[in-house]
N, C-alpha and C positions, 0 to 999 in steps of 0.2 A: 530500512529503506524498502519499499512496498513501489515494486517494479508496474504500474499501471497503462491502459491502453491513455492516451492524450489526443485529442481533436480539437476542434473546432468549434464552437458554443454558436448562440444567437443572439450574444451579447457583449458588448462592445463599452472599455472606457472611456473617458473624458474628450482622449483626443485621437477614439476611432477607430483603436486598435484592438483586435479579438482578444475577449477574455478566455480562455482555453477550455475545456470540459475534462475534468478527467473522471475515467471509469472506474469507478472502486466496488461494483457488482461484478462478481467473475470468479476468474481464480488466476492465479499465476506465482510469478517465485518473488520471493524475497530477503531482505542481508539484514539479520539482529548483529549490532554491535553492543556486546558485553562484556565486562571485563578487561579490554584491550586484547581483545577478538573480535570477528565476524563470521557468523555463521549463518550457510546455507539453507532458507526454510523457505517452506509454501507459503502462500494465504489464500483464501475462502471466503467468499461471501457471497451468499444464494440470493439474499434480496436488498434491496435500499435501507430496509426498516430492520437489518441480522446486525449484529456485530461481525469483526471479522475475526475469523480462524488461523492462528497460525501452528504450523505444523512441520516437524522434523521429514527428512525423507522416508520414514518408515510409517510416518500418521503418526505420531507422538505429539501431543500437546507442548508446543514451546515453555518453559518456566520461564517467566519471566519476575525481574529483581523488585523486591516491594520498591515503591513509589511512582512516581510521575513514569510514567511511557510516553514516547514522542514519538511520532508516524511520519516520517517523507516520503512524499510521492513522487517519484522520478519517472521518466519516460522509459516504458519499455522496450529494451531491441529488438 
């Protein structure tokens, strides 16, 4: 789960209602669930066009488990 800022857009569906904007350029914290854990880590990302960084509280490059990785965006506190 990839903790992001969420706004407001300038764009609206079918019947009107604001489509949201969320910011995934920044940096802020984040929860990997692996294994039937979750752990505390950063993320990073400098431009639109970067992938994103995720990072242990020391800088350490998170491992993540071969295969498919899923991203949730949830609203930041």
């Amino acid at each position: 789960m990839q903790y992001v800022k969420v706004r407001e857009s300038a764009f609206r569906d079918f019947l009107g209602n604001n489509t949201p904007y969320t910011e995934t350029v920044g940096s802020g914290k984040a929860k990997v669930l692996r294994d039937g854990r979750a752990h505390d880590v950063n993320w990073e990302r400098e431009d639109a066009t970067d992938g994103t960084a995720f990072t242990t509280g020391d800088g350490t490059p998170v491992n993540f488990a071969k295969g498919q990785v899923w991203v949730v965006y949830a609203k930041a506190p």
